[in-house]
Structures are given as structure tokens and as C-alpha cells.
C-alpha positions as CSV (number, residue, x, y, z in Angstrom):
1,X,-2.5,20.4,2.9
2,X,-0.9,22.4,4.9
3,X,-2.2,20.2,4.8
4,X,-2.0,22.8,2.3
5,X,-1.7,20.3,-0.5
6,X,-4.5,17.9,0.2
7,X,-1.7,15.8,-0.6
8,X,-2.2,12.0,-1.8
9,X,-1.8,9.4,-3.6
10,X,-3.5,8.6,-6.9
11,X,-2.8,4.1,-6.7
12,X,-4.6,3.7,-3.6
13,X,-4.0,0.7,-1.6
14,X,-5.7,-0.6,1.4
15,X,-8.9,-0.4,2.6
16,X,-8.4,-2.8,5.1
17,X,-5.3,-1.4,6.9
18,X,-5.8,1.7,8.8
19,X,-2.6,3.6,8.0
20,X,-2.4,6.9,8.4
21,X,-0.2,9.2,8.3
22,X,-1.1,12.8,7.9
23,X,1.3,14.7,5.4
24,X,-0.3,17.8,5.4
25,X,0.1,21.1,3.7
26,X,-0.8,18.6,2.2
27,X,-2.5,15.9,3.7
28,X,-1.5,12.4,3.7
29,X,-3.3,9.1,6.1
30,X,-2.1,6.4,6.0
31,X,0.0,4.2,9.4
32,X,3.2,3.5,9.0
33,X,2.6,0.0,10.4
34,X,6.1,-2.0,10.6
35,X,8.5,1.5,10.8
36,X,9.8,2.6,13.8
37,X,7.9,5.0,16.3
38,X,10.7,7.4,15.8
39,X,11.0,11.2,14.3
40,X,12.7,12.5,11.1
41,X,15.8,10.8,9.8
42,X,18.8,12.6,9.5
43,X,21.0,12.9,6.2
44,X,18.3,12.3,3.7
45,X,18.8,14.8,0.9
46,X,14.8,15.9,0.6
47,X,13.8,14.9,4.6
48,X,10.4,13.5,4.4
49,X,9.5,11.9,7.7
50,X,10.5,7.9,7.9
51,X,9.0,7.2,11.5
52,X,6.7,8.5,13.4
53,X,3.7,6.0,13.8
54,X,3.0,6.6,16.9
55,X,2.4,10.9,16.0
56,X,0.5,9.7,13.1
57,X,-2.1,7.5,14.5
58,X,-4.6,10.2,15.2
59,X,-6.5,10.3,12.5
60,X,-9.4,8.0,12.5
61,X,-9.8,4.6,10.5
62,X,-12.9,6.4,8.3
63,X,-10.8,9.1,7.1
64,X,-7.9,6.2,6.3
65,X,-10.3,4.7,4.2
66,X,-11.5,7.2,2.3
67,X,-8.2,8.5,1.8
68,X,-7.2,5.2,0.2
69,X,-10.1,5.2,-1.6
70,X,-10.0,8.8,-2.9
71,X,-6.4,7.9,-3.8
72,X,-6.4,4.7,-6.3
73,X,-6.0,5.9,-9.6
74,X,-2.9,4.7,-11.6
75,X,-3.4,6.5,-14.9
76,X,-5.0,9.8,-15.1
77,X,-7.0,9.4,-18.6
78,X,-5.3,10.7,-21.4
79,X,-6.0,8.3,-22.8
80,X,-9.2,6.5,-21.8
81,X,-9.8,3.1,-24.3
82,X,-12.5,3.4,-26.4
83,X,-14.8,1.5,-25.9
84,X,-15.9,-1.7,-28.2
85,X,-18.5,-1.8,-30.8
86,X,-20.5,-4.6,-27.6
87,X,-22.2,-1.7,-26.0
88,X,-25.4,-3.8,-24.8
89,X,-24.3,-4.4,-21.4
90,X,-23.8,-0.3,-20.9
91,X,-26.5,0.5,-22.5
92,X,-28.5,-1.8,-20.3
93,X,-27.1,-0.4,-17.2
94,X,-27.8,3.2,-18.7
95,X,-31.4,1.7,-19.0
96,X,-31.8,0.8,-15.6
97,X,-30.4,3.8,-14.0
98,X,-32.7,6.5,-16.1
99,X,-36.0,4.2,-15.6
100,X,-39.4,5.9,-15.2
101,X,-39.6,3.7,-11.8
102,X,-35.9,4.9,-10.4
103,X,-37.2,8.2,-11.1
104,X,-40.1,8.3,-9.9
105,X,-39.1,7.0,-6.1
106,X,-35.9,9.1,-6.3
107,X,-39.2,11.9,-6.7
108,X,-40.7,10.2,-3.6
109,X,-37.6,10.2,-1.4
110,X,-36.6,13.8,-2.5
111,X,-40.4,14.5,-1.1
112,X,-40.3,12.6,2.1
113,X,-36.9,14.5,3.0
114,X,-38.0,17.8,2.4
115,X,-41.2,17.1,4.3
116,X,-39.5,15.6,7.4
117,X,-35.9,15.9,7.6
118,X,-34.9,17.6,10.7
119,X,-32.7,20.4,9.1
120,X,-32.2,22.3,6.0
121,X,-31.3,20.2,2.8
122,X,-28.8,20.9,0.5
123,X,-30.0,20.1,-2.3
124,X,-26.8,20.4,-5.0
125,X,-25.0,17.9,-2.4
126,X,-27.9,15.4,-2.0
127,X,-27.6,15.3,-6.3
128,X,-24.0,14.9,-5.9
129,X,-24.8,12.1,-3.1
130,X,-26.3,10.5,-6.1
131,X,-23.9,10.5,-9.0
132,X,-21.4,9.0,-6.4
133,X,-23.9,6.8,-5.1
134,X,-23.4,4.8,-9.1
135,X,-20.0,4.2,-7.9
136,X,-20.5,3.1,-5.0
137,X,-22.6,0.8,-6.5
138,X,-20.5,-1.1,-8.0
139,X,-18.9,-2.4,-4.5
140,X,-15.6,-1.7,-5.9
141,X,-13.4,0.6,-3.0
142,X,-11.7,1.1,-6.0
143,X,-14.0,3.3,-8.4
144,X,-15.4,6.4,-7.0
145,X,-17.0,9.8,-8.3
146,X,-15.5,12.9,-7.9
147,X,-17.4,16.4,-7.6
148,X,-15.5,19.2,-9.5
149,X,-13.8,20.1,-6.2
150,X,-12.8,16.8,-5.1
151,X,-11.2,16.4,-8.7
152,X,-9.8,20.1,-8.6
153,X,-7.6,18.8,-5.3
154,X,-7.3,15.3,-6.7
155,X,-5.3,16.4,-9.5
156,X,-3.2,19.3,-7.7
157,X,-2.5,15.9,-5.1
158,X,-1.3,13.9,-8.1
159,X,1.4,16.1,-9.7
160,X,2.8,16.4,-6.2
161,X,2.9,20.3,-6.6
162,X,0.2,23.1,-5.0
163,X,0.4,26.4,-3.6
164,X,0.6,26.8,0.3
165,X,3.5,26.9,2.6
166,X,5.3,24.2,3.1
167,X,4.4,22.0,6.2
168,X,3.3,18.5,7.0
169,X,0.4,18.6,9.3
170,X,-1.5,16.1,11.5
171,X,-4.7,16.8,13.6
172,X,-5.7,14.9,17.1
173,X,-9.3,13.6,16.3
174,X,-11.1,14.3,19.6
175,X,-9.3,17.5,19.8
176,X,-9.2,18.9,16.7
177,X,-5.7,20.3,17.9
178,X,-3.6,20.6,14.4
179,X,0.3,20.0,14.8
180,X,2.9,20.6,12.3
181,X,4.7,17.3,12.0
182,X,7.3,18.6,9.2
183,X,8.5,21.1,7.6
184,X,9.9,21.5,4.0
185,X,13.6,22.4,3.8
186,X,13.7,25.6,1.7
187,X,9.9,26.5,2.1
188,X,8.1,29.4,2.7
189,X,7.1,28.1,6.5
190,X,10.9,27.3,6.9
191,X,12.1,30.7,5.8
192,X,9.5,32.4,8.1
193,X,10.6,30.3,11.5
194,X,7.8,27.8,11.6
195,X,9.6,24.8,12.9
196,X,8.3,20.8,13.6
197,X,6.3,20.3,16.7
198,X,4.2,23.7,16.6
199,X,0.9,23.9,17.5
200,X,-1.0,25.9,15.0
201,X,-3.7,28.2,17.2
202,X,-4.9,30.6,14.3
203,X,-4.8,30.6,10.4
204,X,-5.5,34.1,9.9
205,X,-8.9,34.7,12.5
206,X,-10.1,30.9,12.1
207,X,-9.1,29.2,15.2
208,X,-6.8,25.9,14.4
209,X,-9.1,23.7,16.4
210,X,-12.5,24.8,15.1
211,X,-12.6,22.8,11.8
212,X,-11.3,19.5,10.0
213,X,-7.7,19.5,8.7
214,X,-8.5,19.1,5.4
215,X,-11.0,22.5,5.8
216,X,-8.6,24.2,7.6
217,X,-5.9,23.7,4.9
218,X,-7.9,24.9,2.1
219,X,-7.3,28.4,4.4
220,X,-3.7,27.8,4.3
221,X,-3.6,27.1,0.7
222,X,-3.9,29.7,-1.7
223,X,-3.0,32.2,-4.4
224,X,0.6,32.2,-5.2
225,X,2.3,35.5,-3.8
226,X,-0.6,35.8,-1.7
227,X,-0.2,35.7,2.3
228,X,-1.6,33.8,5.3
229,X,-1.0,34.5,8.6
230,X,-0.4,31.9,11.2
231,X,0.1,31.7,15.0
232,X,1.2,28.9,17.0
233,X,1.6,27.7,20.4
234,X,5.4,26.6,21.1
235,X,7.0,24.4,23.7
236,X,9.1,26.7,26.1
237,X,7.5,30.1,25.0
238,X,4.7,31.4,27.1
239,X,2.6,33.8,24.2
240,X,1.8,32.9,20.9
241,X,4.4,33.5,17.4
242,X,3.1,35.0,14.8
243,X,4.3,34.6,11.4
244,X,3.2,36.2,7.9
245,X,4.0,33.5,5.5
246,X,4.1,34.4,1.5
247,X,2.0,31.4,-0.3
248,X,4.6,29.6,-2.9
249,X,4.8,26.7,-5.3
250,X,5.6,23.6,-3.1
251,X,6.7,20.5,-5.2
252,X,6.1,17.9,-2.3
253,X,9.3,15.4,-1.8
254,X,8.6,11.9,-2.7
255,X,11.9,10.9,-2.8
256,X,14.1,10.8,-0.2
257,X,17.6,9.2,0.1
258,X,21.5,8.9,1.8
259,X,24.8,7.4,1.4
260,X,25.0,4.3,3.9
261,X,28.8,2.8,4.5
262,X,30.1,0.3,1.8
263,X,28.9,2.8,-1.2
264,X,25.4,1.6,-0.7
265,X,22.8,4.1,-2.1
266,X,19.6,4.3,0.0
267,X,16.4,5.9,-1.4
268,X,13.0,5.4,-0.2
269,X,9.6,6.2,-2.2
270,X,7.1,7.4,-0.4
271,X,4.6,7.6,-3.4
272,X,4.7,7.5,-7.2
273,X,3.2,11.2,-8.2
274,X,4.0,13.0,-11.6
275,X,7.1,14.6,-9.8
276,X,8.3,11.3,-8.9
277,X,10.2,10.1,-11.6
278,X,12.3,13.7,-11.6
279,X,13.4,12.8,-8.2
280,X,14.4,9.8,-8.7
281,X,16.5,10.6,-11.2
282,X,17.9,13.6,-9.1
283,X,18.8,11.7,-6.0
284,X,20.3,8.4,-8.2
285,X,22.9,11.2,-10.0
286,X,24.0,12.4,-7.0
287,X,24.7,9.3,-4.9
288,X,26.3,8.3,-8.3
289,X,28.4,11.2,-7.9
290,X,29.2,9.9,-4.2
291,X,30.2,6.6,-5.3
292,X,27.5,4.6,-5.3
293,X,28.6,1.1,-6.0
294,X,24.9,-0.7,-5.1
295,X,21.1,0.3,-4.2
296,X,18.3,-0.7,-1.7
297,X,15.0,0.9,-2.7
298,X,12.6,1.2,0.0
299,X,9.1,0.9,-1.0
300,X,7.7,0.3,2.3
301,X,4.1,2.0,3.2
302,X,4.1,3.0,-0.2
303,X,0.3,2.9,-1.5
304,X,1.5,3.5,-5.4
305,X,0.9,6.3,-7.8
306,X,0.8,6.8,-11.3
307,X,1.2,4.0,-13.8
308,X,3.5,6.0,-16.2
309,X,5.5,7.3,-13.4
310,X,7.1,3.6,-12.1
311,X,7.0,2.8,-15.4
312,X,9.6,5.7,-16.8
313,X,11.7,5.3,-13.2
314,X,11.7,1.2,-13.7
315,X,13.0,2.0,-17.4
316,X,16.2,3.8,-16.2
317,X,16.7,0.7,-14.0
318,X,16.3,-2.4,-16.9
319,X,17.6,-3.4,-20.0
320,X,15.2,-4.0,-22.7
321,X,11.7,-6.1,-22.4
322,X,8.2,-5.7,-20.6
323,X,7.8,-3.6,-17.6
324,X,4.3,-4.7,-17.1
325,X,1.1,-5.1,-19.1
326,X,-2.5,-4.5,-18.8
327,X,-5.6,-6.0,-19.7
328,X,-9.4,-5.0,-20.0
329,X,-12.6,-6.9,-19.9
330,X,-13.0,-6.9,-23.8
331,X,-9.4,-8.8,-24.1
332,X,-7.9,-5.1,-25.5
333,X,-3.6,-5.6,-24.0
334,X,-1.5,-2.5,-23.1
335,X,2.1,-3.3,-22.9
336,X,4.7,-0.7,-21.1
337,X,8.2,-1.3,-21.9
338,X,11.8,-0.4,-21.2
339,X,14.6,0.7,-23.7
340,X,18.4,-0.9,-24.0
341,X,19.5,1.8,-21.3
342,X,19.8,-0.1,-17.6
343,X,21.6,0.5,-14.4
344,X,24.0,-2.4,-14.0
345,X,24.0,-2.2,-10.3
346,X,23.2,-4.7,-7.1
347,X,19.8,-3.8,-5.7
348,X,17.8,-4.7,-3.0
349,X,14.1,-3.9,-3.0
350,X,12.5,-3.7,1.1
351,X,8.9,-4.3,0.7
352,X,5.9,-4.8,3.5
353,X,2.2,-5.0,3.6
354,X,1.5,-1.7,2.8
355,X,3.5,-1.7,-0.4
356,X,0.6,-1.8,-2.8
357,X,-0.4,-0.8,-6.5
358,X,2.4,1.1,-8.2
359,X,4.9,-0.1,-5.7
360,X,4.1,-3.7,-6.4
361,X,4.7,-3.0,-10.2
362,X,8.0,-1.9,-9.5
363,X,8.6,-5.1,-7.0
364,X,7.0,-7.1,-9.5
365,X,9.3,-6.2,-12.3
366,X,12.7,-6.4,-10.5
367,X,11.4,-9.8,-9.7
368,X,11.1,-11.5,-13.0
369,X,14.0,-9.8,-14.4
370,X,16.3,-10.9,-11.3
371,X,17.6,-7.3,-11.0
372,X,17.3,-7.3,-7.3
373,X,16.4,-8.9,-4.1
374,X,13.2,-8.5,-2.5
375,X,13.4,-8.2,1.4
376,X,10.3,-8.0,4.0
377,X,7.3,-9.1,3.9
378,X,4.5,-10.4,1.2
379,X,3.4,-6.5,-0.3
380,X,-0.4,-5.7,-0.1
381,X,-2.0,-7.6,-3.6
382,X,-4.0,-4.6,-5.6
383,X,-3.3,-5.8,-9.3
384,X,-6.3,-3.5,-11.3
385,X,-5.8,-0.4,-12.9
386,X,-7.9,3.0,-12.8
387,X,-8.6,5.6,-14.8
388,X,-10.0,9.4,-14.3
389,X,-12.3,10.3,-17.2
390,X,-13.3,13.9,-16.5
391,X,-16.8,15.6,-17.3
392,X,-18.1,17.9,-18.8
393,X,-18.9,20.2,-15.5
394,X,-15.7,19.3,-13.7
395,X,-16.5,16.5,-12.3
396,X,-15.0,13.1,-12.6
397,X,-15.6,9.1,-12.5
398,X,-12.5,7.2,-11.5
399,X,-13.0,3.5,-12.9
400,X,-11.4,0.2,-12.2
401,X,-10.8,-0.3,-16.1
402,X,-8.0,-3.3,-16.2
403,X,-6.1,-5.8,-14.7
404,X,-2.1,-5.7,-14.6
405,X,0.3,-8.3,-14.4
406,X,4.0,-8.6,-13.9
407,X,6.3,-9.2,-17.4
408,X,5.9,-12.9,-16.3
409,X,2.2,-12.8,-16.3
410,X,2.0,-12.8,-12.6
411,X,-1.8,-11.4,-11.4
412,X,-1.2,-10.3,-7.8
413,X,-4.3,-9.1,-7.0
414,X,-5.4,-10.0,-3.6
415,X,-2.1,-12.5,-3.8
416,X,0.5,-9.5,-3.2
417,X,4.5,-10.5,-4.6
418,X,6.3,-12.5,-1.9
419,X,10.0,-11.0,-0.9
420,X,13.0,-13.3,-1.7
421,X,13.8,-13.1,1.7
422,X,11.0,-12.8,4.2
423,X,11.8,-11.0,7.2
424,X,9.5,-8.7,9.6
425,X,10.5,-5.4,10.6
426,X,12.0,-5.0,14.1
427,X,13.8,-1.5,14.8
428,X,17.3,-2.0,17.1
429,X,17.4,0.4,19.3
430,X,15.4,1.6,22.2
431,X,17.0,5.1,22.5
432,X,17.1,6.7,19.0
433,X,15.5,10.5,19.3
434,X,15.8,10.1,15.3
435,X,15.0,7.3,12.9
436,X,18.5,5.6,11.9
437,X,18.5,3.0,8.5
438,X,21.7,1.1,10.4
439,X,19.4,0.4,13.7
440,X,16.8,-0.9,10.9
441,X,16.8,-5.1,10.9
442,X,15.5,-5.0,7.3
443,X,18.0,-2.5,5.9
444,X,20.9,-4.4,7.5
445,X,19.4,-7.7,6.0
446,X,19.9,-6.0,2.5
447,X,23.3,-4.4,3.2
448,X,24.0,-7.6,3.9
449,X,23.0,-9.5,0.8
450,X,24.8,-6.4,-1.1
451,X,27.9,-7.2,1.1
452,X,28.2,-4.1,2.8
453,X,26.8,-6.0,6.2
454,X,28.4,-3.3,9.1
455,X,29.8,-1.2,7.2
């Protein structure tokens, strides 16, 4: 997005709750429900936005959904299981979709809607309609099909890197008006004077208002070294800036973090992508280099990721055992596990409702090992496992293939992993322009419990 980077999340989380907030270059919905209404944070080394609900809530409830739902995949399949020599109940299924009888009234309805639909049919989608009409199917939000150019951007969203610009992006849904919410520190759109709060009125001749943001991104996306020109609309100036913007690679910022008094690390997640763990490890050396003496870990709003990723970041983190295990239907166990190599370090993990999939696995394993306390509110409950098995033609399936549990054998599907100390968000302060951690009730609770309380 540029929503350049159609930007998401492959552990999806949610359905239910309508959050939505709209990274763009790339794209991301989802609400920040329970974070302050407030704009960027200062003094976070890679200055992803922390607040902001209120700017975010204009994307509608249908494309929150879908985004969750295009988004839940915790293992991209390397490695798909094979499948057991009990093959009847596929083949059964197999049966029933191929019947003569299916066929013949899929014949009948392809007939009645060339005969009396009231426009022209596309025929390639209405066959795509059906492939992901299987998974839907199944009833599982969950599962889903992808067509080869839904799993083109799904995989550029997963590795957290594209080609574009830069910017975070959000578009009014009556209006269609597109605003740049963000952007990137030591981007393309940064270099060129594109700054937060513009108004974008033309990407190259297509007007900024004339399509959806995730159409109008695939415009500002593109070849690297290639160029896209963009004007905007800018409080206080009375014509239009134009700027000539050089496409680059963009690794998207998951990771965000600052030195709080008392030595106290913070970081916050926002997601677990393939560039996740890299970050991680980047922003723990150098608030080790600062003096960190303890850690909160802020996993609130995140939907998940990808399995491997929490697991190699939750490895540098515990000593030796089982990070978490999974299950499948035919009884076939994957266990993911840690080394001898820990941090020996008080932590305190902040959690809410919309802490789901990858981030509960992470929760869930600080847990059971005692490594930390959990503070906020009982997180979301997702606690199955999907897989992407590509196709032949480019196209996908993304399956719910297992169940995961924590290393005590907790199953927190539809459950969700209870904080040690429950306590609902409330944000202190009335007057902040900027989102500030020490005006955060939640993030005082833990430097608190850490023993850094005012500091």
C-alpha cells in the first residue's frame, strides 16, 4: 500500500471486532480499540503509529473483515503435512464436488446468467467466484482461496517488504478522499517532502478519490527505480505539491521501541511478518546498549503473523523446553522449541482483546514458563493453525490445518490467555498532541510491577 504494500498480516484475528487501521503503502485495517485517539509517538526508534483510532476508523466493517480474513495464515507451507494413507473422507468430498449433478446446475446457472443478467459477465471471475466459493464452504473465516493476484500481494504482505514509496495511507469511505497517515523515516516519500496529514489529489493522472485504496495503491506500487508522480493537497498552501518520487524497497517497520526511565526497555509489535524477528533482534541490542535492565512487550492490537517468526523471537527470550506445539486431525504433533540461550531479564507482557494468533503464542509461552507478567485484558482466543499450499496456476488455498497449544497444553481457542493482572486501558491525559507510554495506565501498571513505577 501506499498503501503501496497491500500490507497485512498473515495470523488473522478477529472477525468479530471491526478494527481497522489502514497502514497503507501498504494497507493495514484493523481499530485500535483500547489505544489512545492520539497521533504518532515520539522517540520510538522505527515510528510506526501507536494511536490514532479515531483517524483510522474510516474504513468500513466489510473491508475489516475481509482483511482479517485474507490475513490468517501462521505458516506459509514449506512444508505442508502429508497427508495420511485415510484418504476416504477427501476423496469423498472430491466426489461430491465433481458430481454429474453439481455440474450439470453449475451448466444451468452459468445459462440463466448469461441469459438475464443485467450487465456483461466476467466470466474468469465468476470461475474464480467458484474455487473460493469451496472455502467458503467450509464456514471456517479462517480458510479462504486465493487467486494468483491475491496470493502475489499476500506473500509480498507477509515478508513485510514491497516496492512503493514509503507511506501509510487511509481512505474516508463515503469520500473516497485518501490521506497519508505516516510516513517512513528514511523513505523515498520522506526524502521527496511528502509529509503526514497530506491529502493525496493525483497518482500520476488517476485522481486520488476516483478508486479504492487498495486499487489506487497498486498505481503507487511498482518497479523498483521506476517513478510515480504524486500531488497533494496541504493544510496552509493554497495550490497543489507535486512530487516525483523514485519507487524503492520498503521493509515495513514492525517493531517499534524506546528507553522509558528506570532502564525499562519498551518495544511494541505490531505484527509478526518474516522481517519481524530481525527487528526484534535490532531494537533489543540497542536498548541493551542503553542500559536496559528490564522489558515490557506490547502486543496490544496485534492480529499475529507467522508461526516461525514468534517462534525464533520467543527463542532468544527462553531457556530450553517447548515454545508451543501443534496438532492435526489425524493425531500427527509438531513441536517448536527453544535452545539453552535466554534473556535473564524482568518482563512484562501488555496484552488486550485484539491480541490474537501469533501474539497469543508469545503470551502463552511467557506464561507457562513464568518469564513475565501479563498485564490488560483476556487476548482474543484464535488457537488453529493455517497453511498456504500454492497451485499450480498461482493460485492458492489457505487451510485451517491444526490446532496449537501453549507448552502446558493450554487450547485457547475461543478461550483467549487471561493477563496476570487484569486492567482496562484508560489513557491519562486529555491534552497530549502525541501519544505518550508514561500517560498510558497499562504501561505504568507494568513499570510498576518492574519497579520502575515514576520513573
Amino acid at each position: 500500500m501506499d498503501m503501496e504494500s497491500y500490507e497485512s498480516k498473515e495470523l488473522d484475528a478477529q472477525e468479530q471486532l471491526a478494527r481497522e487501521y489502514a497502514l497503507s503503502e501498504h494497507q493495514r485495517y484493523g481499530a485500535e480499540n483500547g489505544r489512545p485517539p492520539k497521533k504518532k509517538g515520539p522517540g520510538f526508534g522505527l515510528g510506526i503509529l501507536i494511536g490514532s483510532a479515531s483517524a483510522l476508523l474510516v474504513v468500513t466493517v466489510a473491508l475489516v473483515f475481509g482483511w482479517y480474513v485474507m490475513r490468517s495464515v501462521e505458516s506459509l507451507a514449506d512444508s505442508v503435512p502429508k497427508i495420511p494413507e485415510k484418504e476416504t473422507e477427501a476423496k469423498g468430498t472430491r466426489g461430491a464436488v465433481v458430481d454429474d449433478a453439481v455440474a450439470k446446475k453449475a451448466g444451468e446457472l452459468a445459462d440463466l446468467i448469461d441469459q438475464y443478467y443485467y450487465e456483461g459477465v466476467d466470466k474468469d471471475a465468476l470461475v474464480e467466484g467458484i474455487y473460493a466459493g469451496m472455502t467458503e464452504g467450509l464456514g471456517d473465516p479462517y480458510s479462504a482461496y486465493f487467486s494468483a493476484e491475491e496470493y502475489a500481494s499476500f506473500n509480498e504482505s507477509t515478508t513485510g517488504v514491497y516496492y512503493g514509496i514509503g507511506t501509510v495511507l487511509t481512505q474516508d469511505a463515503q469520500t473516497k478522499v485518501v490521506t497519508i497517515l505516516h510516513v517512513y523515516p528514511g523513505t523515498p516519500a520522506e526524502e521527496a517532502g511528502i509529509r503526514d496529514g497530506d491529502v493525496i489529489a493525483k497518482v500520476d493522472d488517476i485522481a486520488g478519490d476516483s478508486m479504492e485504496l487498495s486499487e489506487l495503491t497498486t498505481h503507487i506500487k511498482g518497479q523498483e527505480g521506476t517513478t510515480v508522480h504524486i500531488e497533494v493537497i496541504r493544510q496552509g498552501e493554497k495550490d497543489y505539491l507535486g512530487f516525483d518520487v523514485e519507487r524503492r524497497q520498503i521493509e515495513v517497520p514492525t517493531v517499534e521501541y524506546q528507553m522509558l526511565g528506570g532502564n525499562v526497555g519498551l518495544i511494541r509489535i505490531t505484527e509478526f511478518s518474516t522481517a519481524t524477528p530481525e527487528q526484534f533482534d535490532h531494537a533489543i541490542k540497542d536498548l541493551q546498549g542503553q542500559g536496559m535492565a528490564s522489558m515490557i512487550v506490547d502486543l496490544r492490537d496485534n492480529p499475529g503473523g507467522v508461526l516461525q517468526s514468534v517462534c525464533d523471537m520467543l527463542d532468544k527470550i527462553l531457556p530450553e523446553g517447548l515454545l508451543v506445539y501443534t496438532e492435526d486431525k489425524y493425531g500427527g504433533r509438531s513441536d517448536y522449541k527453544s535452545d539453552a540461550s535466554c534473556m535473564d531479564i524482568p518482563m512484562a507482557v501488555l496484552i488486550n482483546g485484539n491480541s490474537a494468533s501469533a501474539s497469543e503464542i508469545f503470551a502463552g509461552a511467557i506464561k507457562d514458563y513464568g518469564y513475565g507478567t501479563l498485564i490488560g485484558t483476556t487476548s482474543f482466543g484464535k488457537g488453529i493453525v493455517q497453511t498456504i499450499i500454492p497451485l499450480d496456476d498461482g493460485s492458492a488455498i489457505k487451510l485451517t490445518m491444526a490446532k496449537y497449544f501453549t507448552p502446558k497444553g493450554n487450547y485457547i481457542h475461543e478461550v483467549g490467555i487471561s493477563p496476570d493482572i487484569e486492567l482496562e486501558y484508560e489513557y491519562l491525559s486529555e491534552t497530549d498532541e502525541v501519544y505518550d507510554p508514561m500517560h498510558d495506565n497499562q504501561v505504568l501498571k507494568a513499570l510498576e510491577v518492574l519497579g520502575a513505577e515514576g520513573m
